[in-house]
N, C-alpha and C positions, 0 to 999 in steps of 0.2 A: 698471572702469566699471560692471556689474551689480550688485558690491558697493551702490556709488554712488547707483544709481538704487533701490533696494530700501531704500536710506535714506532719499532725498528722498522715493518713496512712502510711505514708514511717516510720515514727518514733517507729510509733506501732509494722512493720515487722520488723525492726532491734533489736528491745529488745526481739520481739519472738525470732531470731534468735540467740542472742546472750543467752536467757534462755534456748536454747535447748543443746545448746554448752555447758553452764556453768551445766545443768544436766548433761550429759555425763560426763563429766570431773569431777563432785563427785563420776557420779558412778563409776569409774575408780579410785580413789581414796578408795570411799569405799571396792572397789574389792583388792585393794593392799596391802589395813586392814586386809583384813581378810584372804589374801592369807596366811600375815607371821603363818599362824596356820594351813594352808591345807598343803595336802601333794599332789597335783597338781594342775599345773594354767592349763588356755589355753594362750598357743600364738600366735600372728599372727594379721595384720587388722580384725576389725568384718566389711568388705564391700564383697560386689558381685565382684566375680573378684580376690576372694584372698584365703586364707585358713586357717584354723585352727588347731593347733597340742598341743594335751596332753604331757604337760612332767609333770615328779615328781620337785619338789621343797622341798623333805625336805631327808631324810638318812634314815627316815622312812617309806617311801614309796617303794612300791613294785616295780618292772622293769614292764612296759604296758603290755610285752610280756606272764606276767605271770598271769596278769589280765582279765576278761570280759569287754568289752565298749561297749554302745549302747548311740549312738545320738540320742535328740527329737526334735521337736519346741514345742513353745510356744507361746500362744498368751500373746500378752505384757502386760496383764493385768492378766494375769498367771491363765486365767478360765478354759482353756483346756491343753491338754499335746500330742501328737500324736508322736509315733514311727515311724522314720527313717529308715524305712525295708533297710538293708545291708551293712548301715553306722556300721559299726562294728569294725574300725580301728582308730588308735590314731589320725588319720588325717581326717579331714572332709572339704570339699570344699563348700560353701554356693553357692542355685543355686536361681535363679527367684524366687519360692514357699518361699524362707527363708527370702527374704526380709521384712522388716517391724514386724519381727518374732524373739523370743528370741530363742538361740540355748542352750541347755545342754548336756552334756555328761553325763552319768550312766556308773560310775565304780564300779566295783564289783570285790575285795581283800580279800582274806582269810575269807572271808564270809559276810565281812561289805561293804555294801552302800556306796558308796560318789558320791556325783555331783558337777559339775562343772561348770559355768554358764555365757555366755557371759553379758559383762555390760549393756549389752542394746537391742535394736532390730538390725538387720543386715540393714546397710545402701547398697544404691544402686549404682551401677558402676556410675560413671561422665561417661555424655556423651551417655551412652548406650540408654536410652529410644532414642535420636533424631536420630541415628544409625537405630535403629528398624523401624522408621517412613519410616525415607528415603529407607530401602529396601521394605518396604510395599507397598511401589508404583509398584512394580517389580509384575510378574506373577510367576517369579522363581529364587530364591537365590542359588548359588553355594559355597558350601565351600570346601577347601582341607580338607582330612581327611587320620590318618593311622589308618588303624583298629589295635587295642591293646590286643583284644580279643575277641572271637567266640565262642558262645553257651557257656561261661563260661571259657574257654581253650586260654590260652597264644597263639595270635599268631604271627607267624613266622617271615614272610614278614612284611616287612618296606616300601612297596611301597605306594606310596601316592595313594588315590583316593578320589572322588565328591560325598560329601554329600547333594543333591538336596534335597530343602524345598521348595513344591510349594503349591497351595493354594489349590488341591485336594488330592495331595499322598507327600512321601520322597521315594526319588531314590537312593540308593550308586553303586557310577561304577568305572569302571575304564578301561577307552579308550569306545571302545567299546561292554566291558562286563560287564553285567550290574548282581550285586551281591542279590539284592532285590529291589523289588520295590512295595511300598505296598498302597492302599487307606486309610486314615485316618479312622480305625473303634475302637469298644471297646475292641479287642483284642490287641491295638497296644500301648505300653509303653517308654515315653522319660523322660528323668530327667537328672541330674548331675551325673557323676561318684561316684557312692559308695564302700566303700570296700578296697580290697586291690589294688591300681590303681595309675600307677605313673601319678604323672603331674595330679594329681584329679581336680585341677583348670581348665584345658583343655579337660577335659576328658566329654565322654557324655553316657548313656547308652541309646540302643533304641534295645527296644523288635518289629521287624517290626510283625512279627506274632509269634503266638505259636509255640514254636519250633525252631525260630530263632531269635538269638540276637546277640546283640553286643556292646563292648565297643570302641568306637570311641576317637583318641587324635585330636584336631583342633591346629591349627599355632598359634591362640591368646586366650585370655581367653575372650576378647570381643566378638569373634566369635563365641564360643561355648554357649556365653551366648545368644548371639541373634538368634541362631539356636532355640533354646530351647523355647523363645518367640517368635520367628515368628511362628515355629511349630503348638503350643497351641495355637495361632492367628486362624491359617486355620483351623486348628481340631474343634475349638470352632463353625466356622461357617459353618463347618460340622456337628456340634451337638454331637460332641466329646470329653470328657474333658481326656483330654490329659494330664497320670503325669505317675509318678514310682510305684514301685512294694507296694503295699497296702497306696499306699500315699490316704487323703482324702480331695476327692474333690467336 
């Protein structure tokens, strides 16, 4: 009888699986229906870890350049809608918060509306939640980082330095100068690179305090992504809820 049941289990998870696969794959289908009529897709994986870019698809459409864009989520059941404060570029990098979550783009062309909509909810990197675990055990994670930009402004140097995620503050140094170092409060903002930001996949913004910020590139997109989860890990249990510029949490 347990034999039994341990099969009809296994049998049940594999047709879930395979029903979840065979959704996607309509709606990806359905999305390719109706693209021949849009005058832009998105491309790119919808997973953590990857990116997404607006082109035109048809001769009637406008150049991006000459367009408005604003990124949302969505909950998959499309009851709410929230604005992506600074996601405002053809590209958009899905971060932690977008998992499990529909993405849209809002473009705006000589006066008309159109959006754009990924097929489905944003799947999760392979691999990365058991990553997260294993540095969870640590007291303090080190990542290489080059800072990309400063209080908003391009910067210069290219030299590498240490983005410390520990379970009370984030540290960034380099050797033994240390550029900010701040305790987990409600003045202090992390998220995914928005905006204009090369390498947005890798990229991280952290507001440590008012007044000072910064756009961070990391070596992997795994790493940037598990900075961002460990972060909101310790912040949480600081009483913290840790995200981006009007993001709600």
């Amino acid at each position: 009888m347990e034999y039994e049941l341990r099969a009809l289990r296994a049998q049940i998870w594999e047709k879930s699986v395979f029903s979840v696969k065979l959704q996607k794959e309509l709606a990806i289908r359905k999305r390719d229906e109706e693209n021949k009529f849009r005058l832009y897709v998105l491309e790119g994986s919808e997973n953590l870890g990857s990116y997404l870019q607006l082109k035109p698809c048809s001769d009637k459409a406008s150049q991006l350049s000459n367009c408005s864009i604003q990124w949302h989520r969505l909950s998959p059941e499309g009851r709410w809608k929230e604005i992506i404060s600074g996601a405002n570029k053809s590209i958009y990098a899905p971060e932690p918060f977008d998992v499990g979550r529909i993405l849209q783009a809002e473009i705006v062309s000589n006066g008309q509306k159109l959006t754009v909509t990924t097929s489905g909810p944003i799947d999760p990197a392979a691999g990365l939640g058991s990553y997260v675990e294993t540095l969870l055990r640590k007291s303090n994670t080190e990542f290489n980082v080059v800072i990309s930009q400063m209080n908003g402004q391009d910067h210069a140097s290219h030299s590498v330095h240490v983005f410390h995620v520990g379970k009370m503050r984030i540290k960034l140094s380099r050797g033994w100068i240390t550029k900010a170092r701040e305790n987990y409060s409600s003045s202090m903002q992390l998220c995914g690179g928005r905006g204009d930001i090369n390498n947005s996949a890798k990229a991280l913004f952290w507001q440590a305090r008012k007044g000072l910020s910064y756009v961070l590139t990391f070596e992997s997109e795994r790493d940037r992504n598990a900075a961002v989860m460990l972060a909101r890990k310790y912040a949480f249990d600081c009483n913290v809820m840790l995200a981006g510029p009007d993001d709600q949490v």
